[in-house]
C-alpha positions as CSV (number, residue, x, y, z in Angstrom):
1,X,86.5,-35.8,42.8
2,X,86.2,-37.6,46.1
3,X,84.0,-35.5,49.1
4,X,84.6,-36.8,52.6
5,X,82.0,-36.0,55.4
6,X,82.2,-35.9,59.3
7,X,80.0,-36.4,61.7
8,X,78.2,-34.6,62.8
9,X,77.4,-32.7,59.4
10,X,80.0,-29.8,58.9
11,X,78.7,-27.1,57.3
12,X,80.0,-24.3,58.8
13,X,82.7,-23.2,56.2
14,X,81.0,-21.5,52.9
15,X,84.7,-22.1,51.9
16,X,85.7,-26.1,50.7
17,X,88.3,-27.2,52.8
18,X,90.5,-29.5,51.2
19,X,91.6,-32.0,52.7
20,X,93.7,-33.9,49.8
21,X,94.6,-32.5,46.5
22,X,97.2,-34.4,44.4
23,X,97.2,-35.2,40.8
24,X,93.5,-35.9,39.4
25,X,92.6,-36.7,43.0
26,X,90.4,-33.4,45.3
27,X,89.5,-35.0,48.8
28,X,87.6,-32.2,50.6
29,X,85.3,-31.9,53.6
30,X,81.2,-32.6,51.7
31,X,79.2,-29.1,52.2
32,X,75.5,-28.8,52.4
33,X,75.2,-28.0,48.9
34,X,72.6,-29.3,46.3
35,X,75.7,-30.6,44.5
36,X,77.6,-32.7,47.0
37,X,73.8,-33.8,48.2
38,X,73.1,-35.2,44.9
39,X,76.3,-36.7,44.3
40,X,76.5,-38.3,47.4
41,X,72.8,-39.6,46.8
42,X,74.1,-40.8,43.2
43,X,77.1,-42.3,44.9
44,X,75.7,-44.3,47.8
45,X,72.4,-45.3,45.9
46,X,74.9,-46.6,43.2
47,X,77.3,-48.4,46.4
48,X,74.7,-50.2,48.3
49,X,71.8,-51.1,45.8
50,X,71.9,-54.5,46.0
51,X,71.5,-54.4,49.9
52,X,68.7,-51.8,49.4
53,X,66.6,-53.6,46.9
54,X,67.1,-56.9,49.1
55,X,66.0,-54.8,52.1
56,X,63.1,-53.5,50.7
57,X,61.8,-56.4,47.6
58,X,62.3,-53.4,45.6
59,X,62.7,-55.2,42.9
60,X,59.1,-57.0,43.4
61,X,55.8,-56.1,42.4
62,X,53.5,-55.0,45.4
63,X,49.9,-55.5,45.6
64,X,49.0,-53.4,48.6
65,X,51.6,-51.2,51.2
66,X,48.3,-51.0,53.6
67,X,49.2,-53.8,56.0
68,X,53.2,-55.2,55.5
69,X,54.2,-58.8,55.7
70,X,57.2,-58.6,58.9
71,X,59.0,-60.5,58.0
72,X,62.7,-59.9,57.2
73,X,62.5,-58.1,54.0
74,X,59.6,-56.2,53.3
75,X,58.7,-52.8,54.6
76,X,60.6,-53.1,57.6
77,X,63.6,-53.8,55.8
78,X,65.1,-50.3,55.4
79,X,63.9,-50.2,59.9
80,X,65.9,-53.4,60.1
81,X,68.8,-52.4,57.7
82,X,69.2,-49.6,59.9
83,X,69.1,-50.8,62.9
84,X,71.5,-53.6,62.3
85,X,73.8,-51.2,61.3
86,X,73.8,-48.8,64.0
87,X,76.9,-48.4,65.8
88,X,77.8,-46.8,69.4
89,X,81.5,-45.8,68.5
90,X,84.2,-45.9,71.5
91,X,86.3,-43.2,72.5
92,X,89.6,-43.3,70.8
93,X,88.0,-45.1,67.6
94,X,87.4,-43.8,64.0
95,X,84.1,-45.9,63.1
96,X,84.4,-45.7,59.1
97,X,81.1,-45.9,58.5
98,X,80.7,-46.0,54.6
99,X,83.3,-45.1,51.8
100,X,82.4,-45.5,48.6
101,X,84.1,-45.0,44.7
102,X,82.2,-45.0,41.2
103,X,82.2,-47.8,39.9
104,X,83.9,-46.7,36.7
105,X,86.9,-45.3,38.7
106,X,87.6,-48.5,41.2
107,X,90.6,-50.1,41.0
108,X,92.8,-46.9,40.2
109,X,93.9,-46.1,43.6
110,X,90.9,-43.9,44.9
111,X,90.1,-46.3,47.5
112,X,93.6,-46.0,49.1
113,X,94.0,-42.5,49.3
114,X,90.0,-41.7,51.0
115,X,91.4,-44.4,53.7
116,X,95.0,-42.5,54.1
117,X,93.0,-39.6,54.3
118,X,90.8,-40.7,56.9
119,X,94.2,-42.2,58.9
120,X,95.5,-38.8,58.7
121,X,92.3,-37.4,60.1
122,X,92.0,-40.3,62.6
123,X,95.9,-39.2,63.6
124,X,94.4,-35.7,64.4
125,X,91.8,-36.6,66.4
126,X,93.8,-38.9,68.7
127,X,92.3,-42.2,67.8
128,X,94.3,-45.3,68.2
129,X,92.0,-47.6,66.4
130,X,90.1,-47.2,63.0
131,X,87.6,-49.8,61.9
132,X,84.9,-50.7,59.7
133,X,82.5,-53.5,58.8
134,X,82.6,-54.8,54.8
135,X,80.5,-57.5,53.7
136,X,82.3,-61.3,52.9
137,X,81.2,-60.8,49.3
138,X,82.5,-57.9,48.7
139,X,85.9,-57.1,47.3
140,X,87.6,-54.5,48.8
141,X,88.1,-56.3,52.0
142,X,91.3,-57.0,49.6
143,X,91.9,-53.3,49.9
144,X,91.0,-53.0,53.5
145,X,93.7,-55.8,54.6
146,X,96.8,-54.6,51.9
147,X,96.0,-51.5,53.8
148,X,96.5,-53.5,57.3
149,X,93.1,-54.1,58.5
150,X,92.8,-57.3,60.0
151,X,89.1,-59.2,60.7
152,X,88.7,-59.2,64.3
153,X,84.8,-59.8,64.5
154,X,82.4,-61.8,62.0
155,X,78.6,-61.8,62.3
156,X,75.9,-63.5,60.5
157,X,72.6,-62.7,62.8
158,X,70.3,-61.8,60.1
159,X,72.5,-60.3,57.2
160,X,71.1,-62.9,54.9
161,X,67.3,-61.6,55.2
162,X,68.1,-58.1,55.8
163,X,71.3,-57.7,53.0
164,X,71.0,-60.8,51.4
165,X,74.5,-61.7,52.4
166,X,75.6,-64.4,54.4
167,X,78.4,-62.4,56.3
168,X,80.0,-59.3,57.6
169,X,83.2,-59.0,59.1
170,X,84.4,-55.9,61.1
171,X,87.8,-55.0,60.4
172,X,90.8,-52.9,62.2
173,X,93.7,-51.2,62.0
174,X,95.8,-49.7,64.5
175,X,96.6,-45.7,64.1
């Protein structure tokens, strides 16, 4: 099962409402549940824990919290990490801000159909441009461009102390 979320949080319907349901593959609209909350906790802790653990030297032993070391990646990190990841979206744009599949499922079509779904939804809400940003290391910029996203923006300011990557490339398709 697949949950998509808008934003601002929709939690309005007690009801799902499915957006997508074909074969083995539910997309529906997430719900301010304890379920979806924890699976989507599960799900994006299990996405992005390489940039988190960068971010924050997680995976280093600390002596003392009291007084931090700013520099890139230490307790600021997860500031920084959000603050270089902010984004003011324009009118007429659908700003994919994270999609993510389990690992044991990628690479079986998921992928394609959460980012047909979000066209469709894009389609609906009159946008004329989606886009996203996906690090150079990571691999489903493959999907993102078979699916006709091309690069139309690189950055590097301070991805490498803050993700541990050396590059991010924002990436769009017209609607």
């Amino acid at each position: 099962m697949a949950i998509v979320t808008q934003q601002p949080f929709y939690t309005a319907a007690a009801v799902e409402e499915v957006l997508y349901n074909h074969g083995p593959i539910k997309i529906r609209k997430m719900m301010d549940t304890h379920e979806d909350c924890s699976f989507y906790a599960h799900l994006s802790t299990e996405a992005f824990t390489d940039k988190v653990v960068h971010a924050t030297k997680e995976s280093s032993e600390r002596s003392s919290d009291l007084v931090p070391d700013f520099d890139c990646c230490d307790l600021c990190g997860l500031f920084c990490l959000d603050f270089a990841t902010t984004e003011n979206v324009p009118v007429g744009h659908c700003y994919i801000e994270c999609i993510c599949v389990d690992d044991k499922f990628r690479g079986k079509g998921i992928g394609k159909v959460l980012l047909n779904v979000v066209e469709t939804d894009a389609k609906h809400h009159n946008c004329r441009t989606m886009y996203l940003w996906v690090v150079s290391s990571n691999r489903a910029k493959n999907l993102y461009s078979r699916q006709g996203y091309v690069v139309t923006e690189n950055t590097t300011c301070c991805l490498r102390c803050i993700l541990g990557v050396k590059k991010a490339y924002r990436m769009d398709k017209p609607v």
